[in-house]
C-alpha positions in Angstrom: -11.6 31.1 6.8 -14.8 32.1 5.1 -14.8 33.6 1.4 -17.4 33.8 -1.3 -16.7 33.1 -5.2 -13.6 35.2 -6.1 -12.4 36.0 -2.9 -9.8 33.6 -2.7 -6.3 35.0 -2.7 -3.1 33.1 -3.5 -2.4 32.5 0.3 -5.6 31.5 1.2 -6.0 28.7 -1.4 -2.3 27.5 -0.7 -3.2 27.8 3.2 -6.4 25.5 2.5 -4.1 23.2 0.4 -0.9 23.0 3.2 -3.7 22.2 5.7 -4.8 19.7 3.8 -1.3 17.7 2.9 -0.5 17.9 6.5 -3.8 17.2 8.9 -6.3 16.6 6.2 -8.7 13.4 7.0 -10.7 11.8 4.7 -14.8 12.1 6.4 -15.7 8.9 5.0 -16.5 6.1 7.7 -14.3 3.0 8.7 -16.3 -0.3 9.1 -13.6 -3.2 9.6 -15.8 -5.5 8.5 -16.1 -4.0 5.3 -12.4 -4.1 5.4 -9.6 -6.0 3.6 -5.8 -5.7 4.4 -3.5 -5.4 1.6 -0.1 -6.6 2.2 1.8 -5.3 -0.8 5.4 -6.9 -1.6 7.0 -7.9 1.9 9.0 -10.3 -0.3 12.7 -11.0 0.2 13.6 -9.1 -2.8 12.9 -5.9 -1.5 12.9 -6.9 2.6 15.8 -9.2 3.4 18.8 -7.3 4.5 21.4 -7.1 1.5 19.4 -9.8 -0.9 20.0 -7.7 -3.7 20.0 -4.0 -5.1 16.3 -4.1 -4.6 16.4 -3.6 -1.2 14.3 -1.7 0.9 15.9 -1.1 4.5 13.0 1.3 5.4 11.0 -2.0 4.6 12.7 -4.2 7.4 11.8 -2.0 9.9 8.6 -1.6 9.4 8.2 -5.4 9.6 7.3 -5.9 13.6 4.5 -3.6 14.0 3.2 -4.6 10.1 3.0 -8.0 11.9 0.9 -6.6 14.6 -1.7 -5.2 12.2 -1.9 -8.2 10.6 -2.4 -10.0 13.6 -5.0 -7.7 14.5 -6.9 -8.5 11.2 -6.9 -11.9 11.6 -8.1 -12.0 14.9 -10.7 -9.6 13.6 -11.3 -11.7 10.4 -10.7 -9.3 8.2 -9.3 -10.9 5.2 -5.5 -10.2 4.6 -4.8 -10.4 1.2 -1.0 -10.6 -0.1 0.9 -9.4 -3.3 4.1 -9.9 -5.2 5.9 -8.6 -8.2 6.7 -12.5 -9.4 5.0 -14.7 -11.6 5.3 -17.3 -14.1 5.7 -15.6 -17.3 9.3 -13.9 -17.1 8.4 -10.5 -17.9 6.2 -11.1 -20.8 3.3 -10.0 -18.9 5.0 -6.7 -17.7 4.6 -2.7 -19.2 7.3 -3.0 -22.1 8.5 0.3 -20.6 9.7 -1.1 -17.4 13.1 -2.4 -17.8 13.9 1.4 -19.2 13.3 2.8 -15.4 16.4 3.5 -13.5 15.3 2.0 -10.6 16.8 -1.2 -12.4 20.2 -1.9 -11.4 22.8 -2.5 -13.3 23.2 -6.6 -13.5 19.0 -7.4 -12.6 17.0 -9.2 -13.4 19.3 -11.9 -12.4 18.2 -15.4 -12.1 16.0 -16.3 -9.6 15.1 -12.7 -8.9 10.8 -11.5 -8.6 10.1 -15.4 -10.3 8.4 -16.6 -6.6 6.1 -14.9 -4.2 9.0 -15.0 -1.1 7.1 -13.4 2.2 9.4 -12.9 4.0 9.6 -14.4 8.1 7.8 -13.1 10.4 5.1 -11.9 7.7 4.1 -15.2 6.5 0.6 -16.2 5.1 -1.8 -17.9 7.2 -3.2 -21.1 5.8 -6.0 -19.7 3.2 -4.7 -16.3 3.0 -3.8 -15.6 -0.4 -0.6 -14.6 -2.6 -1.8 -12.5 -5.2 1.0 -12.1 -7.9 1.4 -9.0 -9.6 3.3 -7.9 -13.2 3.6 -4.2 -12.1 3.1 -1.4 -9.5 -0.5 -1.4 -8.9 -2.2 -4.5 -6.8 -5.4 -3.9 -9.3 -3.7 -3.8 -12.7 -4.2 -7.2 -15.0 -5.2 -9.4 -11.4 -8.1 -10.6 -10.1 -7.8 -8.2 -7.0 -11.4 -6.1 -7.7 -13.4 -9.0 -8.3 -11.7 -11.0 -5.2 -13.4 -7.9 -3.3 -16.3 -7.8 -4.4 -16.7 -11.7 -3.6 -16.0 -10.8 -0.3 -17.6 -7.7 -0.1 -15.9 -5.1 1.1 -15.5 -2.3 -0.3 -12.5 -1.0 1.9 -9.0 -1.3 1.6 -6.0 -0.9 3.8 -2.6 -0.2 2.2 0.6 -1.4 3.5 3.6 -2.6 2.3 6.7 -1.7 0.2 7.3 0.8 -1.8 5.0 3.3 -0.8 5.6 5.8 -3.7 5.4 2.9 -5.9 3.1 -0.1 -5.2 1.6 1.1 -2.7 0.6 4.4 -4.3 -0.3 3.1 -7.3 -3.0 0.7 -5.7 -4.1 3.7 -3.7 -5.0 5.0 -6.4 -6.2 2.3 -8.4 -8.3 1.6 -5.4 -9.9 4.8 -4.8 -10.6 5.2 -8.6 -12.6 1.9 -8.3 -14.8 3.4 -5.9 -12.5 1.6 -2.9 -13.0 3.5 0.4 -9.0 3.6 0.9 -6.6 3.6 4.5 -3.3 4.3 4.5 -0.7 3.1 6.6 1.6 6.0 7.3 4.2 3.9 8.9 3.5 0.4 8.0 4.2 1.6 3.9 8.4 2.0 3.2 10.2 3.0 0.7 14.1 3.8 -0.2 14.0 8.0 0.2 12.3 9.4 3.5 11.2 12.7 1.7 9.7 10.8 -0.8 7.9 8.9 1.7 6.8 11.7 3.4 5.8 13.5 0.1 3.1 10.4 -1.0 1.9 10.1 2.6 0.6 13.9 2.0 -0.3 13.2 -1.6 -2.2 10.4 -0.1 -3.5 12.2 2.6 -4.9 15.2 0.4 -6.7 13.4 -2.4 -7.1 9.7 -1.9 -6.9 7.8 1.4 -7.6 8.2 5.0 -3.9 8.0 6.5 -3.7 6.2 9.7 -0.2 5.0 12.0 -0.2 1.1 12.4 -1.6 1.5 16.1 -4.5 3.9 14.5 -4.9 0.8 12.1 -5.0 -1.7 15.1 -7.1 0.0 17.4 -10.0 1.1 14.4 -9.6 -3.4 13.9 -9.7 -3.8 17.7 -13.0 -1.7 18.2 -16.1 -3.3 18.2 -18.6 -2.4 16.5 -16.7 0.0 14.3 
């Protein structure tokens, strides 16, 4: 499709723009080790079967091959970097707004739920690896996430986790607004509605991340020199 200034009709431009939500790639390059893996929320809250209202089934599935890109990281030393919605200060250190959301159920918080940073088996930290905790959506907001990165410098990130049109989104986002070369994992992210999955992998796709599967993740880590 070739068009000057003005030559754009309504169907080309919404041609260009279905293109792009569906096969779009972002033409940056992928360097693993300028890499860091994000591992955003596997906690039991949202990934133990029936734990609480919280849960994410989607989430529990996703956990095997999530374990194999990990795996792959570490064997490629890229650092993997956890998160959690806990932390120590109830929810004085959370937006104000929050408990307003519907997605809090009736009867939550209730005790003992999002106080500790709970990975859940199978997904556990490594000796060293960190548990970053986290008073809202977005891995960057109010943490020490961006200068953790720049420490280790690398200046990409790789998404995954639970929920993907929530946290994971979010830190997408906050990621690629911080200059973050961002990847996406298409199947290793969950959340509790498939469309809306489906709908931020393409919002993801067209205007902030590279989108790769788990085994496009673990090959790019397994590649040397890449």
């Amino acid at each position: 499709m070739s068009h000057r200034i003005g030559e754009y009709s309504e169907r080309d431009v919404l041609e260009l723009a279905g293109a792009a939500y569906r096969t779009g790639a972002a033409s940056f390059s992928l360097d693993a080790d300028r890499a860091a893996l994000l591992v955003i929320d596997m906690q039991r809250e949202f990934v133990e079967p029936a734990y609480c209202a919280a849960w994410v089934p989607a989430a529990t599935r996703i956990v095997p091959l999530l374990a194999r890109v990990i795996a792959a990281a570490r064997r490629r030393g890229v650092p993997v970097i956890y998160t959690a919605f806990a932390g120590p200060y109830g929810t004085r250190d959370r937006p104000r707004a929050g408990a307003a959301m519907p997605n809090r159920y009736p009867g939550e918080p209730a005790d003992g739920l999002f106080e500790q940073a709970l990975i859940v088996p199978g997904l556990e930290p490594a000796p060293g690896e960190i548990i970053l905790l986290k008073p809202s959506y977005g891995a960057f907001y109010d943490t020490p996430l961006d200068t953790m990165l720049r420490v280790l410098e690398k200046d990409t990130i790789i998404v995954t986790g639970t929920l993907t049109n929530l946290c994971c989104g979010t830190t997408a986002r906050q990621g690629y607004e911080r200059s973050y070369r961002v990847v996406f994992g298409a199947d290793v992210t969950a959340t509790n509605h498939a469309a809306v999955h489906e709908a931020e992998v393409m919002t993801m796709r067209y205007g902030f991340a590279r989108v790769l599967t788990g085994a496009e993740i673990i090959a790019w880590l397994e590649a040397r020199g890449t």
